[in-house]
N, CA, C and O atoms as CSV, one atom per row, in Angstrom:
chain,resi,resn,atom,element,x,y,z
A,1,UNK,N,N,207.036,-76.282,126.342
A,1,UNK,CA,C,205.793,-77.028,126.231
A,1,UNK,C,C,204.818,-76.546,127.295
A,1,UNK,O,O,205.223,-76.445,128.453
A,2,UNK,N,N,203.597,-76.252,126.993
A,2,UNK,CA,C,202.524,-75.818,127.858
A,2,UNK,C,C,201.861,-76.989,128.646
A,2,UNK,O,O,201.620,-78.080,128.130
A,3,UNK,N,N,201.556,-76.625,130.102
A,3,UNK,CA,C,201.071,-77.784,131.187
A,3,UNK,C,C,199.844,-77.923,130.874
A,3,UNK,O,O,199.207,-76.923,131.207
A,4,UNK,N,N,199.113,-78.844,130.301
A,4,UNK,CA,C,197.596,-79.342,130.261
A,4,UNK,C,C,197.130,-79.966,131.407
A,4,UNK,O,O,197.816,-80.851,131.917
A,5,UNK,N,N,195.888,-79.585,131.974
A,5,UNK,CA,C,195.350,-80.337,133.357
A,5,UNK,C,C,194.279,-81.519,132.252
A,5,UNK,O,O,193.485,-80.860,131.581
A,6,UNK,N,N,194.182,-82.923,132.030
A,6,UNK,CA,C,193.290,-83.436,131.836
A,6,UNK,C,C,192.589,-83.698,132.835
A,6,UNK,O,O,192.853,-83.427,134.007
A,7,UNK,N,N,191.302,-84.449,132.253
A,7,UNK,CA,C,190.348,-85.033,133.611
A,7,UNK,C,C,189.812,-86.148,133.311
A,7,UNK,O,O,189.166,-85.774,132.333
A,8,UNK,N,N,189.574,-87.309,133.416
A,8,UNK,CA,C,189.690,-88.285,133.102
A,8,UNK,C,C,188.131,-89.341,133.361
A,8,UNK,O,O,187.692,-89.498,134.500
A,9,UNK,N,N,187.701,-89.744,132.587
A,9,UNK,CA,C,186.499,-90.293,132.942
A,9,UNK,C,C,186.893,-92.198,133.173
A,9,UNK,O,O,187.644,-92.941,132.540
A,10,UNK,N,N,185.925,-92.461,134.443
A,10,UNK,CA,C,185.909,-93.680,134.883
A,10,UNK,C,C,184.353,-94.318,134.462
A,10,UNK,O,O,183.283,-93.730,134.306
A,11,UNK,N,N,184.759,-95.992,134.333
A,11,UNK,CA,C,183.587,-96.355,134.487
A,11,UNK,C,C,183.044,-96.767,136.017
A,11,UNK,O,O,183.357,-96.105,137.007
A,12,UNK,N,N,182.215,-97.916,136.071
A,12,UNK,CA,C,181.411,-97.879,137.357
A,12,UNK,C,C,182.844,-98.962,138.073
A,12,UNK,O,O,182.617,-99.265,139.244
A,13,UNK,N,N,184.001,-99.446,137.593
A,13,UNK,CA,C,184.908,-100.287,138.631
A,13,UNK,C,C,186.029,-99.459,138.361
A,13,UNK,O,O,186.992,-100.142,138.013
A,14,UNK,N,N,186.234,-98.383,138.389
A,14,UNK,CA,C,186.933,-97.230,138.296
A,14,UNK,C,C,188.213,-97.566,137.109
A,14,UNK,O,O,189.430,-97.500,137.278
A,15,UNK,N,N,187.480,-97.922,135.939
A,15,UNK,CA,C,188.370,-98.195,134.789
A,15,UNK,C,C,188.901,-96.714,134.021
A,15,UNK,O,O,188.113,-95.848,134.402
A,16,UNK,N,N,189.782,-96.191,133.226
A,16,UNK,CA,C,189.775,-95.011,133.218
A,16,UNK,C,C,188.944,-95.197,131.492
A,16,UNK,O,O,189.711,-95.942,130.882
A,17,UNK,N,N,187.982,-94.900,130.729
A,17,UNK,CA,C,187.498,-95.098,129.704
A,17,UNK,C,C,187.421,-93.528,128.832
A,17,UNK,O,O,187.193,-93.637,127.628
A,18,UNK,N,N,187.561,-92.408,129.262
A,18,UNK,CA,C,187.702,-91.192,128.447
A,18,UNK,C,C,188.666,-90.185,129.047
A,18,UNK,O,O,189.312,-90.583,130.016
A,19,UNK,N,N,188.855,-89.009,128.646
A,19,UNK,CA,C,189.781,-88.087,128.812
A,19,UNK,C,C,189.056,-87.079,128.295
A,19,UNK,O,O,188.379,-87.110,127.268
A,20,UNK,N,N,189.247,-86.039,129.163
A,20,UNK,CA,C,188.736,-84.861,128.633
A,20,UNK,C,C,189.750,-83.994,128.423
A,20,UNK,O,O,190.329,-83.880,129.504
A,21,UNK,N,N,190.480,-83.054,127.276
A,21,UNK,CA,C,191.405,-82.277,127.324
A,21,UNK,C,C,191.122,-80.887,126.982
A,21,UNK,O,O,189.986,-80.784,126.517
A,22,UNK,N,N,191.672,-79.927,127.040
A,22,UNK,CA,C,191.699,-78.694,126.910
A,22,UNK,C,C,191.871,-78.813,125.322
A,22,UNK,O,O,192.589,-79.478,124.576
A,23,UNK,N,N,190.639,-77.630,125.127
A,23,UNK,CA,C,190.922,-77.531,123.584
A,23,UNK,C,C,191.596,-77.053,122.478
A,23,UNK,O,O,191.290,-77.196,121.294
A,24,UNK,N,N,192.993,-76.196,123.191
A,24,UNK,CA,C,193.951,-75.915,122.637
A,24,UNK,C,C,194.565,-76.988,122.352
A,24,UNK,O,O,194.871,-77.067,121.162
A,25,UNK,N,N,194.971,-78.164,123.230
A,25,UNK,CA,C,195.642,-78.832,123.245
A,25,UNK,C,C,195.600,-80.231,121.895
A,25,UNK,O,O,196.426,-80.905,121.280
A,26,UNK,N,N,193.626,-80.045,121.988
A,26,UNK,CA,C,193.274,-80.773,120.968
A,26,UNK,C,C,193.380,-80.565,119.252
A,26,UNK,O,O,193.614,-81.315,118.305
A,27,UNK,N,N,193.112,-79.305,119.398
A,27,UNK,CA,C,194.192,-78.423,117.681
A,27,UNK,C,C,195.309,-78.726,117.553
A,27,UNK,O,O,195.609,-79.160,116.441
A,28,UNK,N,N,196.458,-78.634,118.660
A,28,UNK,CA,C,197.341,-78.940,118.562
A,28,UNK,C,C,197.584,-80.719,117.668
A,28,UNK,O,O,198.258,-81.020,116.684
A,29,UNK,N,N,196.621,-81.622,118.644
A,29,UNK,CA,C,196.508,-83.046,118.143
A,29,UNK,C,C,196.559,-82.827,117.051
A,29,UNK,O,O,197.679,-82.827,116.540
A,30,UNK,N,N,195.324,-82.531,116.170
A,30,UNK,CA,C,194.449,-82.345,115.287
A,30,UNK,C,C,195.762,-81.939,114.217
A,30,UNK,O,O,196.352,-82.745,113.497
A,31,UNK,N,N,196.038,-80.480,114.327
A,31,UNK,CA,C,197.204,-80.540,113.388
A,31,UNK,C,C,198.396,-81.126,113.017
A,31,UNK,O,O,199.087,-80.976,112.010
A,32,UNK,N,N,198.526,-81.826,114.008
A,32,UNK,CA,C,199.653,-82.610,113.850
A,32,UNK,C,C,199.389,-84.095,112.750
A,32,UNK,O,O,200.013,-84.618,111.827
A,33,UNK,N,N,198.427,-84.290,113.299
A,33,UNK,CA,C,197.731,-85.670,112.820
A,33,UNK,C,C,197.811,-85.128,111.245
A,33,UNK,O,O,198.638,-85.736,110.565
A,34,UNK,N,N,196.975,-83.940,110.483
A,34,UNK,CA,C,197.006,-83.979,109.330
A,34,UNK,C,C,198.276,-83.623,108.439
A,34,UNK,O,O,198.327,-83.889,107.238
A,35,UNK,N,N,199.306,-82.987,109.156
A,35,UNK,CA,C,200.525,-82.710,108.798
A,35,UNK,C,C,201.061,-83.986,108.683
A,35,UNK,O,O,201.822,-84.073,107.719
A,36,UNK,N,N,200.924,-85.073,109.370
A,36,UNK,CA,C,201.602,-86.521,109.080
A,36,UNK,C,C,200.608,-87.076,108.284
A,36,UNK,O,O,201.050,-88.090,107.743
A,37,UNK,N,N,199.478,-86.853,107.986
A,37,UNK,CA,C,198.559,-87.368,106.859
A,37,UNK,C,C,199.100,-87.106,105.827
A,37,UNK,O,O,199.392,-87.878,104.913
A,38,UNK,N,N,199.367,-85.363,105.954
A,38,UNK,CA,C,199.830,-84.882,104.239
A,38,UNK,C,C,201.276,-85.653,104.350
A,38,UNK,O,O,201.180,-86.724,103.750
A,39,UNK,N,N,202.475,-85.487,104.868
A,39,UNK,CA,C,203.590,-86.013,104.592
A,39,UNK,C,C,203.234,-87.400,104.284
A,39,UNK,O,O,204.325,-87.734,103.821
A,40,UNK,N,N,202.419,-88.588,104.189
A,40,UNK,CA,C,202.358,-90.005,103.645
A,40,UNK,C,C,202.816,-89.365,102.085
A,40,UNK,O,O,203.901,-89.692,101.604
A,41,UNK,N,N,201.947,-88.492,101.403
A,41,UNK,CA,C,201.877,-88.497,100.162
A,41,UNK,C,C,203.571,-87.490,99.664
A,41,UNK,O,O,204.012,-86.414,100.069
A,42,UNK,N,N,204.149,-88.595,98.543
A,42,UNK,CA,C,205.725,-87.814,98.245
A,42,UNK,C,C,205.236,-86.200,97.598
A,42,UNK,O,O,205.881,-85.168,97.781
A,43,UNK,N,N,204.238,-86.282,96.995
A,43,UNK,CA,C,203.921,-85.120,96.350
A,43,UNK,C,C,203.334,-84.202,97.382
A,43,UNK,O,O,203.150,-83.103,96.859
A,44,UNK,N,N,202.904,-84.220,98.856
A,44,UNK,CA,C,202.261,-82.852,99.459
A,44,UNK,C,C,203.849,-82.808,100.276
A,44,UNK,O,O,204.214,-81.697,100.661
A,45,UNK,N,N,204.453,-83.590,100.443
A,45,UNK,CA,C,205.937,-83.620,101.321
A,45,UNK,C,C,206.629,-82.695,100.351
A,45,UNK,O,O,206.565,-81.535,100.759
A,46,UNK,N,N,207.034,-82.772,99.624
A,46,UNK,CA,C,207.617,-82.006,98.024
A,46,UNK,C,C,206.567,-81.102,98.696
A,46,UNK,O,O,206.572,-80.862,99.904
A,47,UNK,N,N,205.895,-80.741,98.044
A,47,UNK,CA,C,204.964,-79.094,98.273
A,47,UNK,C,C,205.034,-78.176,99.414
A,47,UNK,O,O,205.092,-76.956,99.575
A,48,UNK,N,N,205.005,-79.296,100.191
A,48,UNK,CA,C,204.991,-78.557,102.253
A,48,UNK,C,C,206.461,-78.106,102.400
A,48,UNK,O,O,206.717,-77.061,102.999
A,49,UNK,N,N,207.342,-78.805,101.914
A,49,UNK,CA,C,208.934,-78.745,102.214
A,49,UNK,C,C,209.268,-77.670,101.070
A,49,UNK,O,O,210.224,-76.998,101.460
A,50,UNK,N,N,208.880,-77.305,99.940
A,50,UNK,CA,C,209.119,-76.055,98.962
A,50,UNK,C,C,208.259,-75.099,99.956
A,50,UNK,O,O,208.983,-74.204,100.393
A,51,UNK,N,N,207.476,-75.058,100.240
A,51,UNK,CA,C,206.506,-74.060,100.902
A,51,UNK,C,C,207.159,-73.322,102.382
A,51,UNK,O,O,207.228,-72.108,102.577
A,52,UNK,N,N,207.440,-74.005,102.982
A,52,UNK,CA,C,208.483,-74.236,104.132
A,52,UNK,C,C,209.977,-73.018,103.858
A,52,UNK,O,O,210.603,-72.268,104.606
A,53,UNK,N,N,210.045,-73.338,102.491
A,53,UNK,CA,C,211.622,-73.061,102.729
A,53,UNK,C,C,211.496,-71.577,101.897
A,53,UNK,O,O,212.496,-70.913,101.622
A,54,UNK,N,N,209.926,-71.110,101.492
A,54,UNK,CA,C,210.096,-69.994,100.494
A,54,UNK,C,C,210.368,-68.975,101.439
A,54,UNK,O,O,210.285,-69.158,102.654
A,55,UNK,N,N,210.839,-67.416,100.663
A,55,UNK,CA,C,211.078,-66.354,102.055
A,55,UNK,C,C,210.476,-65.312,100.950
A,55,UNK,O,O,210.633,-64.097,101.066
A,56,UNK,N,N,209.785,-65.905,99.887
A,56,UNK,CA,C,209.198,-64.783,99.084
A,56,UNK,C,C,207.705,-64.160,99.374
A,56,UNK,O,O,207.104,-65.127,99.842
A,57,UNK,N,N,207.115,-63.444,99.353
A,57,UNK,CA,C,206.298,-63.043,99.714
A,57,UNK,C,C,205.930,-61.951,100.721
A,57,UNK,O,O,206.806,-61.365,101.357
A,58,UNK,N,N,204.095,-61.571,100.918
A,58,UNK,CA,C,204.116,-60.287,101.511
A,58,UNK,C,C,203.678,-60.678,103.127
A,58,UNK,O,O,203.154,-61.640,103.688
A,59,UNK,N,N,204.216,-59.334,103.525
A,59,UNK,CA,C,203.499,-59.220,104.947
A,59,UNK,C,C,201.894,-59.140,105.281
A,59,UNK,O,O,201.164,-58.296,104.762
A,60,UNK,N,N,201.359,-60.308,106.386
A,60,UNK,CA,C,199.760,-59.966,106.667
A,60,UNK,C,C,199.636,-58.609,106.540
A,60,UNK,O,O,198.700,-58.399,105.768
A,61,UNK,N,N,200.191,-57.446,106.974
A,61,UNK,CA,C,199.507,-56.622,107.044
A,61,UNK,C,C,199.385,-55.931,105.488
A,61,UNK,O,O,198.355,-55.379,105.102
A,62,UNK,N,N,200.385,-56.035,104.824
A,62,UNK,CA,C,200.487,-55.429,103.544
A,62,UNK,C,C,199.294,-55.999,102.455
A,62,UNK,O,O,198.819,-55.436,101.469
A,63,UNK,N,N,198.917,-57.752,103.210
A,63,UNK,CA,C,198.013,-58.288,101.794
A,63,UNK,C,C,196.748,-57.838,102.514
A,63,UNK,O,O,195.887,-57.677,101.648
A,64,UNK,N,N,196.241,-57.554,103.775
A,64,UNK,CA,C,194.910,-57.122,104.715
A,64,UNK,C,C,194.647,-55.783,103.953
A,64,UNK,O,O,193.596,-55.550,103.358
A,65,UNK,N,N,196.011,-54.683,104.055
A,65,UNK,CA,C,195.845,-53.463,103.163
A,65,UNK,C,C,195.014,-53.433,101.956
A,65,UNK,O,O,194.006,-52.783,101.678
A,66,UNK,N,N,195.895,-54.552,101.125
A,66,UNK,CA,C,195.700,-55.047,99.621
A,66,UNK,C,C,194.183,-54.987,99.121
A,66,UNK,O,O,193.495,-54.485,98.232
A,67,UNK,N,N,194.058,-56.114,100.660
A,67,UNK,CA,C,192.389,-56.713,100.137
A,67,UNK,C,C,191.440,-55.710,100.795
A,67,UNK,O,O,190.249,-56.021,100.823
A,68,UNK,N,N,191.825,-54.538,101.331
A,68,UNK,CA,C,191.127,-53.740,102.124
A,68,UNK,C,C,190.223,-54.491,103.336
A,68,UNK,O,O,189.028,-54.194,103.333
A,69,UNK,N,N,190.633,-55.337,104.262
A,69,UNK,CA,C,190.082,-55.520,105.321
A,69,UNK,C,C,191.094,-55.598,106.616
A,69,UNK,O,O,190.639,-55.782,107.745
């Protein structure tokens, strides 16, 4: 796990009222959050978990070739 420094915002009786985080850290949030969004639904859980387990398919570099970029 990677060390995040937050920094923390106070109000005027030194309440702590925001957080500022590094914005890797916040993608990280971010994806997580919609990965447990999609798993609510049985049908994207089924899809993500077939998707998960395929080993078919090509290498980035072979489909970059493909598409010529």
């Amino acid at each position: 796990m990677t060390n995040y420094t937050l920094q923390f915002l106070t109000d005027e009786n030194g309440n702590k009222t925001s957080v500022v985080i590094p914005i890797n850290l916040w993608r990280e949030i971010e994806s997580e959050r919609e990965t447990a969004y999609l798993l609510k639904s049985k049908t994207m859980k089924k899809r993500l978990t077939e998707a998960k387990k395929r080993t078919d398919g090509l290498p980035l570099e072979q489909v970059r070739e493909k598409l010529g970029i």
